[in-house]
C-alpha positions in Angstrom: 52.3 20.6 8.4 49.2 20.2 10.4 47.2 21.1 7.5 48.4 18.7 5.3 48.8 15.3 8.3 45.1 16.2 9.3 44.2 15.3 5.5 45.5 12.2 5.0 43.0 8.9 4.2 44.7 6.1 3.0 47.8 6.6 5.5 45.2 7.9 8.2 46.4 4.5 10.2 49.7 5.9 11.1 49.7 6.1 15.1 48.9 9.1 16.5 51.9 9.2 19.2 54.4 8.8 15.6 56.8 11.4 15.4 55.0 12.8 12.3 51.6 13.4 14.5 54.0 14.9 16.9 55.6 16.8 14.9 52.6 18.5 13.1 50.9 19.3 16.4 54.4 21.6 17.5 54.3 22.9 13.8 50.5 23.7 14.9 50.8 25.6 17.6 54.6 27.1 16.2 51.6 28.9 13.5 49.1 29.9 16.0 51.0 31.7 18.1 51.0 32.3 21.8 53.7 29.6 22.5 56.3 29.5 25.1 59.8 30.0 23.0 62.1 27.2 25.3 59.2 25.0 25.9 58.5 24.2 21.8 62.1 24.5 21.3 62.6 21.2 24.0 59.5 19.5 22.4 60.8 20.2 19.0 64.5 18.6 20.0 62.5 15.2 21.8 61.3 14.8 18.1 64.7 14.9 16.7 65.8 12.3 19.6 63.1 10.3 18.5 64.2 10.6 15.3 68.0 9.6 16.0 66.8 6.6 17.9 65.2 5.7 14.8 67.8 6.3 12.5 70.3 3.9 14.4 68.3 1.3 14.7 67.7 1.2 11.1 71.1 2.6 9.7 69.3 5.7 7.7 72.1 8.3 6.2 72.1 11.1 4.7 68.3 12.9 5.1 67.1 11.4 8.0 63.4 13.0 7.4 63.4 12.2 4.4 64.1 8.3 5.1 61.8 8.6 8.0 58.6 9.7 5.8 59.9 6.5 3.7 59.7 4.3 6.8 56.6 4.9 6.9 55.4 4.5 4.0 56.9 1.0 3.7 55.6 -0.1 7.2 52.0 0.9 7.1 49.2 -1.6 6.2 46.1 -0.5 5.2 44.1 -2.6 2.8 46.0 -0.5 -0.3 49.2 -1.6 0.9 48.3 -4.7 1.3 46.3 -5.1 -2.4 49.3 -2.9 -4.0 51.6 -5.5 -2.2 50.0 -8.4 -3.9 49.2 -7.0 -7.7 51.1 -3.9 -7.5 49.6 -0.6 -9.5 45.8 -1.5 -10.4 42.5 -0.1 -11.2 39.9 1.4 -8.7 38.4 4.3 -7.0 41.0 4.0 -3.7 44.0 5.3 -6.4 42.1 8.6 -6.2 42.5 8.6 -2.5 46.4 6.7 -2.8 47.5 9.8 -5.0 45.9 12.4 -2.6 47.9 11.0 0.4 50.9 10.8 -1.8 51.0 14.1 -2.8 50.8 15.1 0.8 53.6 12.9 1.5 55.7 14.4 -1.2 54.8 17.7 0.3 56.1 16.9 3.8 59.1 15.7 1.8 59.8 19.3 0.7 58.8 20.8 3.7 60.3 23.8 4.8 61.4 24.2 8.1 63.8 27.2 8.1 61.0 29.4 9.5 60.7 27.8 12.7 64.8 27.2 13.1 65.3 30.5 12.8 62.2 31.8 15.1 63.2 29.3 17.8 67.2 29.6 17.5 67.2 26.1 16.0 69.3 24.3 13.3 68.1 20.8 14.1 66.3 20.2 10.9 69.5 21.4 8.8 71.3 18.8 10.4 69.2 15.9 9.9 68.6 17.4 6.1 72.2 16.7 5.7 73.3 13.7 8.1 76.2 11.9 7.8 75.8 8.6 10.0 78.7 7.5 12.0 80.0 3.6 10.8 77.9 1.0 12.5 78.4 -2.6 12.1 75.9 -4.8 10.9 74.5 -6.3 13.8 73.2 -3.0 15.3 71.7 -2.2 12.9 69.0 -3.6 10.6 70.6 -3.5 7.6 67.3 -5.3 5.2 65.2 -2.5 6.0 67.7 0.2 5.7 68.5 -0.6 2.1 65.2 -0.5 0.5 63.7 2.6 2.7 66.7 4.6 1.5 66.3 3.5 -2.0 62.6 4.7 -1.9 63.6 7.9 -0.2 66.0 8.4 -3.1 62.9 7.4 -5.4 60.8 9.5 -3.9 63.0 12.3 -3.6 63.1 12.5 -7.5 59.4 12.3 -8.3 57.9 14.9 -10.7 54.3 14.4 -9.8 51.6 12.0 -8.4 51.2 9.8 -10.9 55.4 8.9 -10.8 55.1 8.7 -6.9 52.6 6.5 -7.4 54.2 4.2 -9.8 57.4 4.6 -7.3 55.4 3.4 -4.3 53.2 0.7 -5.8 56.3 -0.8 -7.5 58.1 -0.4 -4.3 55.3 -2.7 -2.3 54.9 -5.3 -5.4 58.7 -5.9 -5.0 59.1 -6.1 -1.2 56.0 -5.7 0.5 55.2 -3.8 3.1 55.1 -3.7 6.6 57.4 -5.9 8.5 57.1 -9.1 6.5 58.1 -7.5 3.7 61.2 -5.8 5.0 62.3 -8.4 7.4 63.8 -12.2 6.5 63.1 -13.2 9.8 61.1 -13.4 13.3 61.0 -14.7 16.6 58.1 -15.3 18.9 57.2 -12.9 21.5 54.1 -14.4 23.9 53.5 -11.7 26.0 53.9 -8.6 24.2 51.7 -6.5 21.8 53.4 -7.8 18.8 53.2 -12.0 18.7 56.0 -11.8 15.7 59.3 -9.5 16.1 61.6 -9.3 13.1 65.1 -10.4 13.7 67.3 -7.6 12.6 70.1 -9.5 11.9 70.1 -12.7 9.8 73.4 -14.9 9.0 74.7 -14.1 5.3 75.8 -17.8 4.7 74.9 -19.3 1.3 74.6 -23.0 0.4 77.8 -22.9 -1.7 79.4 -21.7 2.6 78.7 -25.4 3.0 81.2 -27.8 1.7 80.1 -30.9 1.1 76.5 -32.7 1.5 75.6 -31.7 -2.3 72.9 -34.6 -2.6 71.9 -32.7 1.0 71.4 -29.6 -0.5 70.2 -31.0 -3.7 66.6 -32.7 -1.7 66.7 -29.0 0.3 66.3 -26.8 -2.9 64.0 -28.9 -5.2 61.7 -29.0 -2.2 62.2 -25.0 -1.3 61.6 -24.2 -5.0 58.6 -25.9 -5.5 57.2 -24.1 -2.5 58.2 -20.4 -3.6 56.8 -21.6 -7.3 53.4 -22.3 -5.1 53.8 -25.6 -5.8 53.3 -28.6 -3.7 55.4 -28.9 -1.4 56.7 -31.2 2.0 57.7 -30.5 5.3 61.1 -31.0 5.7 63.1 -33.0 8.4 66.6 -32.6 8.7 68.1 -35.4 11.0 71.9 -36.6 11.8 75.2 -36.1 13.3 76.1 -32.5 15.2 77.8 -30.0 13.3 77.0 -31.2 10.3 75.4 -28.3 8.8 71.7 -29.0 8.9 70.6 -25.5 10.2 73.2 -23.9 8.6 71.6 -25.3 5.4 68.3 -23.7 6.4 69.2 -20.5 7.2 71.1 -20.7 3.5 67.6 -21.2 2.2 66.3 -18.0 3.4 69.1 -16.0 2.4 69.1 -17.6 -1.4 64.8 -17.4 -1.6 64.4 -14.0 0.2 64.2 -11.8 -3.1 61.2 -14.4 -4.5 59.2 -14.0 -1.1 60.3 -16.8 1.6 59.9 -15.8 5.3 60.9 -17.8 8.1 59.9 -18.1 11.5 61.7 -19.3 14.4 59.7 -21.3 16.9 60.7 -23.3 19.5 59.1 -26.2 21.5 58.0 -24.3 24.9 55.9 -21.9 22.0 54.1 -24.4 20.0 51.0 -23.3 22.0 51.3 -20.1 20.0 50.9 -21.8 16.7 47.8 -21.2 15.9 48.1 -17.7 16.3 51.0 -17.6 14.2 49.9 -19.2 11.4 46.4 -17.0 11.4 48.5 -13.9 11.4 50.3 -15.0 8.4 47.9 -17.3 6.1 46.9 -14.5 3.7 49.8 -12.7 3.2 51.9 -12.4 -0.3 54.7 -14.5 1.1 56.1 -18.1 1.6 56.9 -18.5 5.4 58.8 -21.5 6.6 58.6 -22.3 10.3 62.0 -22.9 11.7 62.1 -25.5 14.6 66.1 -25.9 15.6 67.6 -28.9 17.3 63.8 -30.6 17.8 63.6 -33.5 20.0 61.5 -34.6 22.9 62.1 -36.6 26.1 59.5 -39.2 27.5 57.6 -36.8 29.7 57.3 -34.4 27.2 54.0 -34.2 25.1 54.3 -30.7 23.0 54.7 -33.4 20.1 51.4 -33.9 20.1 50.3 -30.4 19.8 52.6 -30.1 17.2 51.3 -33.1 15.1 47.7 -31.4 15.1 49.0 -28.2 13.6 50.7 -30.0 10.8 47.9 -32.0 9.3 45.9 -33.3 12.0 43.5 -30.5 12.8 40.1 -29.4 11.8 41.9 -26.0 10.1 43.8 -27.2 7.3 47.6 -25.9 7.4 47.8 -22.3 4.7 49.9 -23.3 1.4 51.6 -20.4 2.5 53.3 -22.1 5.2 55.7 -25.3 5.5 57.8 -26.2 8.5 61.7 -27.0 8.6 63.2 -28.9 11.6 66.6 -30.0 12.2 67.3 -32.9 15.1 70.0 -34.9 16.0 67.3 -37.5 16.3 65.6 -39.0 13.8 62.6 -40.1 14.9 62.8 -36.4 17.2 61.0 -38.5 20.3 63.3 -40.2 22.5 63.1 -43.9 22.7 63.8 -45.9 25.6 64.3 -49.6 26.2 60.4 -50.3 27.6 58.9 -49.1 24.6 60.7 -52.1 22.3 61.0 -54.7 25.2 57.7 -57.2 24.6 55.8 -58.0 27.3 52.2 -58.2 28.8 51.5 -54.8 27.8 52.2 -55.6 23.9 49.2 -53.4 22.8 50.1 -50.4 25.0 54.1 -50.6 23.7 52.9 -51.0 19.9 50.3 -48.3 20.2 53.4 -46.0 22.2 55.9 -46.5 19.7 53.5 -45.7 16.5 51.9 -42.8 18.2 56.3 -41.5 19.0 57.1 -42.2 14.7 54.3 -40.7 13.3 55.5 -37.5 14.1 58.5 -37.8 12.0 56.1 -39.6 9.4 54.8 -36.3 9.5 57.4 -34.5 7.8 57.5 -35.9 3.9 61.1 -34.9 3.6 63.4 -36.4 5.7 67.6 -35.4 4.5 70.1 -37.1 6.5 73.5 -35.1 7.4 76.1 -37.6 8.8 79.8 -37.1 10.2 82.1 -36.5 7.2 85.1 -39.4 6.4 88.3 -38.1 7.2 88.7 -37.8 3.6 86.0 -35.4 3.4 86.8 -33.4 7.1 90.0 -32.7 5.2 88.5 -31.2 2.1 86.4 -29.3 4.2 89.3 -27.5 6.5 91.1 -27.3 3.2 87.9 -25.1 1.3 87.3 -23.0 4.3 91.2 -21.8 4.8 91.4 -21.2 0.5 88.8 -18.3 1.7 91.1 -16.9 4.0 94.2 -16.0 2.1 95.7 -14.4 5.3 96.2 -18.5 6.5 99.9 -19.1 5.3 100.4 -22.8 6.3 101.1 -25.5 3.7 98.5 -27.8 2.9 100.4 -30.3 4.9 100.6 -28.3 7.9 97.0 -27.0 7.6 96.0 -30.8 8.0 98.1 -31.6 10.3 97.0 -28.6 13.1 93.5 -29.3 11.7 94.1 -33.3 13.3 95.4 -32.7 16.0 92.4 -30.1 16.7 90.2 -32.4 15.9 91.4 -35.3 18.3 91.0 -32.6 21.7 87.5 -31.1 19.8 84.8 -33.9 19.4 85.3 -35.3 16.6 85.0 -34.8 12.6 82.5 -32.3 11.5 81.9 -29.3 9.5 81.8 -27.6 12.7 84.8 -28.4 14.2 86.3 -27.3 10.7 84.9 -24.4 11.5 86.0 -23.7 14.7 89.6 -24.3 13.9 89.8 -22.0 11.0 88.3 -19.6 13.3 91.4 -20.5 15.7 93.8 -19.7 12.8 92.2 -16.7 12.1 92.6 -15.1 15.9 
């Protein structure tokens, strides 16, 4: 194994303290000899660990070194990747060196470890050559990446030669990508570690057709979102109105309906706008379409983050990528709280006017504003009544449905899509 790890070039990048470098180096010194039996057994079984941590995390079945070689394949950028990701399979000198690293790679696929497993007493790589995961639920594992690393493996797996692993791979990165952008839907910020963008390994399924209701809503949301994915022009997009109404459940809808044309979205929130620069210069050239999520946005007086945030939309020397729009939900809409000095006149008329245009042009900011308002009873009642047809395990009439759902209602804040929500979820418990 050593031999062929120590000749890679393309995939050279891959860290040295991976379980693959590891790896090689015990299969190394396994060749050379003069090796304490116990000692490379332990090392050898701290791989596998490695390897099962791996495994859960991402919900890999079946040949677990197989899907692990896929891994990474899928999550290392190099300038290849990165092209291959863009135009897919194309001309140049670097496909000599692509097909040399792949052939490796298909080679470490068929790798045969029996030698050392039956030196050392082992049968750890039999087992992981044949793995059957134990059922996970979705949530621990990260079920976007897991899909399309096992479907390379499987590609992979099959490949005659290095011109069809080559076409496998290259197809594989024009489709999703590579690295974590293009396996992941979604990230969150993280200031102070190595990595400024985490993927969030488990993303809401909801669709827009979840939300009942608010069809002009939607309507405004998707002609805007398509435009954008069709590299378009496009606007920033503010939705504003009642809680509960479904404006960041319509968002997250987006993602889920534009993930397989390249939209990525970011969740940011007000105490990390500092970091937006950073941010958006990690992902201006990349092959995708990356909305920046901002959830229940507002400010109070003493707050001044708005400001900051206006300069990264269109105020700042840099212009913003085309690659990049922002989507905010508020219960405000003008997202700045407005108290009574700012509109009472007064001896200081040019300081309140100059206040009050400085707090609404941030929301002028934002050249699609949707409004989501409480439903009328009429419509509350639709809603209850087109979540519970979903569940067919709720028995109640019609007219009993509605009249729980009222009287639920009444002790529950109110009207909304939420509170729909909630009492179906009752039912259901």
């Amino acid at each position: 194994m050593y031999r062929l790890t120590s000749k890679l070039i393309i995939y050279r990048k891959i860290p040295r303290d991976s379980i693959l470098f590891r790896l090689s180096d015990i299969c190394h010194r396994f060749y050379e000899g003069g090796y304490e039996k116990e000692e490379l057994a332990g090392e050898i079984l701290d791989e596998i660990n490695a390897l099962l941590d791996i495994s859960t995390t991402y919900g890999f079945d079946r040949n677990l070194w197989h899907n692990y070689l896929a891994f990474l394949l899928a999550m290392t950028e190099t300038p290849f990747t990165l092209v291959s990701e863009k135009v897919g399979a194309n001309e140049g000198s670097v496909n000599r060196f692509a097909k040399h690293d792949l052939e490796i790679f298909k080679a470490l696929f068929d790798y045969d470890f029996s030698e050392i497993e039956e030196t050392l007493g082992l049968d750890c790589f039999t087992v992981i050559s044949h793995y059957k995961a134990v059922g996970k639920a979705e949530r621990i594992f990260n079920r976007s990446v897991s899909e399309k690393v096992q479907e390379l493996s499987l590609k992979i797996e099959k490949a005659q030669d290095a011109e069809e692993l080559y076409r496998i791979v290259t197809e594989f990165y024009r489709a999703y990508g590579v690295g974590k952008f293009g396996l992941n839907k979604a990230f969150r910020i993280n200031e102070n570690g190595d990595e400024l963008l985490l993927p969030i390994t488990a993303t809401s399924d909801v669709v827009l057709d979840d939300l009942i209701g608010y069809e002009r809503q939607k309507e405004k949301l998707i002609r805007n979102t398509e435009a954008f994915v069709s590299g378009k022009a496009a606007n920033n997009v503010l939705l504003f109105g009642d809680a509960g109404t479904g404006k960041s459940t319509s968002v997250k809808a987006i993602l889920n309906e534009y993930y397989d044309r390249g939209l990525r979205m970011i969740e940011i929130y007000k105490h990390e706008f500092r970091c937006l620069s950073r941010v958006i210069s990690e992902i201006k050239n990349r092959n995708y379409r990356f909305i920046l999520f901002m959830d229940d946005l507002s400010f109070e007086e003493f707050e001044t983050e708005y400001k900051y945030l206006k300069a990264v939309i269109e105020g700042g020397i840099e212009t913003k990528p085309e690659n990049v729009l922002i989507y905010a939900t508020s219960n405000r809409r003008h997202l700045i709280r407005e108290s009574w000095k700012d509109k009472v006149e007064g001896d200081d008329e040019l300081h309140r006017t100059d206040t009050m245009s400085e707090k609404l042009s941030l929301a002028a900011r934002f050249g699609v504003t949707i409004g989501f308002y409480r439903p009328s009873p009429k419509e509350f009642k639709e809603i209850v009544v087109g979540i519970a047809s979903r569940h067919p395990e709720i028995t109640l009439s019609e007219e009993e449905l509605l009249a729980e759902a009222n009287k639920w209602e009444i002790s529950h804040g109110g009207i909304s899509g939420r509170c729909a929500q909630q009492f179906i979820n009752y039912l259901l418990g």
